[in-house]
C-alpha positions as protocol buffer text, in pm:
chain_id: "A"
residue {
  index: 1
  type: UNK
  ca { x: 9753 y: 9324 z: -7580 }
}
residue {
  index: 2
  type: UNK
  ca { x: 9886 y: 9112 z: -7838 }
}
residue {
  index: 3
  type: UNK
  ca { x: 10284 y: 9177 z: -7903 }
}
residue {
  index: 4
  type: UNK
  ca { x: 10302 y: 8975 z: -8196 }
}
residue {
  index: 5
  type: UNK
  ca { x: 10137 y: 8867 z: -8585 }
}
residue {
  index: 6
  type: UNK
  ca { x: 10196 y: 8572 z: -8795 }
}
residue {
  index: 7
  type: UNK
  ca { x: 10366 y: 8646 z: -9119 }
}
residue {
  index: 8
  type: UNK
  ca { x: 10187 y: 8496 z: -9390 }
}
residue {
  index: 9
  type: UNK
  ca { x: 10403 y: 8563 z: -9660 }
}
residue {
  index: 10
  type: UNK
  ca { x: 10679 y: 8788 z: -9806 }
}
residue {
  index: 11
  type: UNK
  ca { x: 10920 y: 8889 z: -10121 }
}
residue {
  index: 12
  type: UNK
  ca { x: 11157 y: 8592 z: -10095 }
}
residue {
  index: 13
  type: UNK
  ca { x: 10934 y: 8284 z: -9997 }
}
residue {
  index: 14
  type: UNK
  ca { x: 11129 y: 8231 z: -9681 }
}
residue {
  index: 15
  type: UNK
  ca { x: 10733 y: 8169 z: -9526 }
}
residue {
  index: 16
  type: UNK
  ca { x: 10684 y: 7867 z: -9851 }
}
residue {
  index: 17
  type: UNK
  ca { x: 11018 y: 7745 z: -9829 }
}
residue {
  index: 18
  type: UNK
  ca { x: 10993 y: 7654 z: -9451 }
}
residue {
  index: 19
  type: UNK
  ca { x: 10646 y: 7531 z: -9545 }
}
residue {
  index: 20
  type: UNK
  ca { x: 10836 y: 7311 z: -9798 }
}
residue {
  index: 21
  type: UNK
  ca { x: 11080 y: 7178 z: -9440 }
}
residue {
  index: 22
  type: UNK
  ca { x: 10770 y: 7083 z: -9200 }
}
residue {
  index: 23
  type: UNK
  ca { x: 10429 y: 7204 z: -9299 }
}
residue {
  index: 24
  type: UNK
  ca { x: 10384 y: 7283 z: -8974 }
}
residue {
  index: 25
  type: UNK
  ca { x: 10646 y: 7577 z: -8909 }
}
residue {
  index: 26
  type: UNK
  ca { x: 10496 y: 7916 z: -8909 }
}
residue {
  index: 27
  type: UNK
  ca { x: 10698 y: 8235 z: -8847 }
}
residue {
  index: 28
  type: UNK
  ca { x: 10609 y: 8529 z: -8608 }
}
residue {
  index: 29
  type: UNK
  ca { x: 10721 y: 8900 z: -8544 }
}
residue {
  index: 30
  type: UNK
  ca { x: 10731 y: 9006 z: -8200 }
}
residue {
  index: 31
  type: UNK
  ca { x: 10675 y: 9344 z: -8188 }
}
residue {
  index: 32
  type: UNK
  ca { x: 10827 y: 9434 z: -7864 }
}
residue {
  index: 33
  type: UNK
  ca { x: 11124 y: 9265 z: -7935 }
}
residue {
  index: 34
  type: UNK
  ca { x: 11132 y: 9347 z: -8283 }
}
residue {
  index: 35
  type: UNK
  ca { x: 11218 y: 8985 z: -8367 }
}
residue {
  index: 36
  type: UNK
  ca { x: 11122 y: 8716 z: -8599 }
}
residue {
  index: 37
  type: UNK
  ca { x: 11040 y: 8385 z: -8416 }
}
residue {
  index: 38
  type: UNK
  ca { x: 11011 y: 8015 z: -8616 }
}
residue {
  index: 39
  type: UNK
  ca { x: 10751 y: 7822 z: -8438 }
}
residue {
  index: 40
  type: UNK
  ca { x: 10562 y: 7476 z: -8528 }
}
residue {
  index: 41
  type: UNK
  ca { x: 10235 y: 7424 z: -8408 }
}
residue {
  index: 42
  type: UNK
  ca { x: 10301 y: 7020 z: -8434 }
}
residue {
  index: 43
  type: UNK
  ca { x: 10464 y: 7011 z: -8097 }
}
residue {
  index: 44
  type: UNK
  ca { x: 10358 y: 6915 z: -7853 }
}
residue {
  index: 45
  type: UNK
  ca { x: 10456 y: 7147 z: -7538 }
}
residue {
  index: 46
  type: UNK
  ca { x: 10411 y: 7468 z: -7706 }
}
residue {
  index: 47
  type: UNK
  ca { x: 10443 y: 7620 z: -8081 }
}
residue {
  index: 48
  type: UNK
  ca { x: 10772 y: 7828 z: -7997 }
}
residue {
  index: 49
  type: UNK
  ca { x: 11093 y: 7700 z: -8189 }
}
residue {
  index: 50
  type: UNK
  ca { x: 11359 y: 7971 z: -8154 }
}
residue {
  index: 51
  type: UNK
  ca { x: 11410 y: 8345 z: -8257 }
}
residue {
  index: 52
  type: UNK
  ca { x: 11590 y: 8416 z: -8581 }
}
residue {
  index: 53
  type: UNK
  ca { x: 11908 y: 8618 z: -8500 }
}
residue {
  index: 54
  type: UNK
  ca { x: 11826 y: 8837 z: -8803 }
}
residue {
  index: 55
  type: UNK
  ca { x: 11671 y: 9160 z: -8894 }
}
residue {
  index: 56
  type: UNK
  ca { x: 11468 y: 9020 z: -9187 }
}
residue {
  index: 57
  type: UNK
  ca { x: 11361 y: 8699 z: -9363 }
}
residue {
  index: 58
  type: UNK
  ca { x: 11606 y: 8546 z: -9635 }
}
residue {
  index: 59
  type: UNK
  ca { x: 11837 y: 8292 z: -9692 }
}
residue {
  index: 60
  type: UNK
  ca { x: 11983 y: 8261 z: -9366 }
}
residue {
  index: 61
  type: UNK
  ca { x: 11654 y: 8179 z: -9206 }
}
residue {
  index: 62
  type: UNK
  ca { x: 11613 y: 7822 z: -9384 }
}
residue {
  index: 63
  type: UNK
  ca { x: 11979 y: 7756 z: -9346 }
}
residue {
  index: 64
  type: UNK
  ca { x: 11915 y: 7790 z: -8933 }
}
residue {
  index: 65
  type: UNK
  ca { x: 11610 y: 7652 z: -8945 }
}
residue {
  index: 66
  type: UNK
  ca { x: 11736 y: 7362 z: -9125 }
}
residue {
  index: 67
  type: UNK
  ca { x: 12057 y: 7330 z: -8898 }
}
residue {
  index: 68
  type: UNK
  ca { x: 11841 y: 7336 z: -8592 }
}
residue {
  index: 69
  type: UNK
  ca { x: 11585 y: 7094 z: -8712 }
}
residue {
  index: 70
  type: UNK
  ca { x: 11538 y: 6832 z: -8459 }
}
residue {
  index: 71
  type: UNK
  ca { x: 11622 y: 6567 z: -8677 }
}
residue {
  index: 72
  type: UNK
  ca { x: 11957 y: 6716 z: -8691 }
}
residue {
  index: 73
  type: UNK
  ca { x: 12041 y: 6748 z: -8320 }
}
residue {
  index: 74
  type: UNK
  ca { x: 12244 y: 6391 z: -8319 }
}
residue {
  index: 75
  type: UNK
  ca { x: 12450 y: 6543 z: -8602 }
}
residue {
  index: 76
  type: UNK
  ca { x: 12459 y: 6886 z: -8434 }
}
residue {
  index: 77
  type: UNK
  ca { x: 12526 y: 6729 z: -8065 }
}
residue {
  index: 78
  type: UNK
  ca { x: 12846 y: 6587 z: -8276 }
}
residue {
  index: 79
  type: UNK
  ca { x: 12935 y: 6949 z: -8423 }
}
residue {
  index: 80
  type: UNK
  ca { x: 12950 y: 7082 z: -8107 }
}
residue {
  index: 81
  type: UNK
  ca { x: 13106 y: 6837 z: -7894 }
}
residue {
  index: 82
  type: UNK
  ca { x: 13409 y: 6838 z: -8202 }
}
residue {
  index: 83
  type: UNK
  ca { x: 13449 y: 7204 z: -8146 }
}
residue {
  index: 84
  type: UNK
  ca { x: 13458 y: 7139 z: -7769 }
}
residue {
  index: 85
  type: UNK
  ca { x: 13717 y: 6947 z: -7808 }
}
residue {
  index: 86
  type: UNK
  ca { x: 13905 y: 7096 z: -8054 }
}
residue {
  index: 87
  type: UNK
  ca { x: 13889 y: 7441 z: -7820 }
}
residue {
  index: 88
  type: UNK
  ca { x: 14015 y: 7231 z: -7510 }
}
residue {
  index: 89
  type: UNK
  ca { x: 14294 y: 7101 z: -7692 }
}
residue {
  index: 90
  type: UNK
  ca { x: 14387 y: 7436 z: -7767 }
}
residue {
  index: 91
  type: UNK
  ca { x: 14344 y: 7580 z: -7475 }
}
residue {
  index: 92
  type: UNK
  ca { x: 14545 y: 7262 z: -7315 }
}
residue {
  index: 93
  type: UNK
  ca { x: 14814 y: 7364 z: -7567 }
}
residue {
  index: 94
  type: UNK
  ca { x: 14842 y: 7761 z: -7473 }
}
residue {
  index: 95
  type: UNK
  ca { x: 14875 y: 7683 z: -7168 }
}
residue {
  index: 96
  type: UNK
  ca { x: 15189 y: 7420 z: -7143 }
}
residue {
  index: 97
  type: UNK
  ca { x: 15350 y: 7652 z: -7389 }
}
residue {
  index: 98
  type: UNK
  ca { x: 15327 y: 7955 z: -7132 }
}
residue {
  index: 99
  type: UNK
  ca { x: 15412 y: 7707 z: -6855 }
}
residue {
  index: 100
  type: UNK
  ca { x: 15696 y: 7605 z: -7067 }
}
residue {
  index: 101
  type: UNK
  ca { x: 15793 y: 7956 z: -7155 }
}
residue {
  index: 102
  type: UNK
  ca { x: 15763 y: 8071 z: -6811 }
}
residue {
  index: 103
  type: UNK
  ca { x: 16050 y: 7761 z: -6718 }
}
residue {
  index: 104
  type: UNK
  ca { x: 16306 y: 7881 z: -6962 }
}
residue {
  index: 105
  type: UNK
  ca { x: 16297 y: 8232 z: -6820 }
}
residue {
  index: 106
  type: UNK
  ca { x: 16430 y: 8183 z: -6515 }
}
């Protein structure tokens, strides 16, 4: 039994827009999950992309899609590894404070 369809179109062009990206992207409902899934058939080990974290198809779609793009992953690799950082100095920083706060107690 087949758990999901292609989407072929709908109200907001989300389906002509990501056309517009890489003609080959295609978008998918899984029924059983009740999820939307972006998938391009020009790869080469498999069509499957990633599942769309929302309940319908709008904006937010090509903004992900575009984000996740593989052309993008140097720049996203970057992103990430910033935040990284930026949480370990934090968390670097909370934690000579309390050490430090801890010192002056006694």
């Amino acid at each position: 039994m087949n758990n999901s369809f292609e989407i072929y179109s709908d109200c907001q062009d989300i389906i002509k827009r990501l056309k517009e990206i890489d003609k080959d992207y295609f978008v998918v409902y899984n029924i059983s999950r009740k999820t939307f899934e972006l998938h391009n058939c020009g790869q080469e080990e498999g069509t499957y992309c990633l599942t769309l974290p929302f309940d319908c198809l709008d904006e937010r779609t090509i903004d992900l899609t575009l984000k996740t793009q593989s052309q993008k992953r140097d720049e996203l690799i970057k992103e990430l590894d910033a935040e990284n950082e930026r949480l370990e100095k934090s968390r670097k920083k909370n934690i000579l404070n309390e050490v430090e706060a801890r010192l002056y107690e006694s």
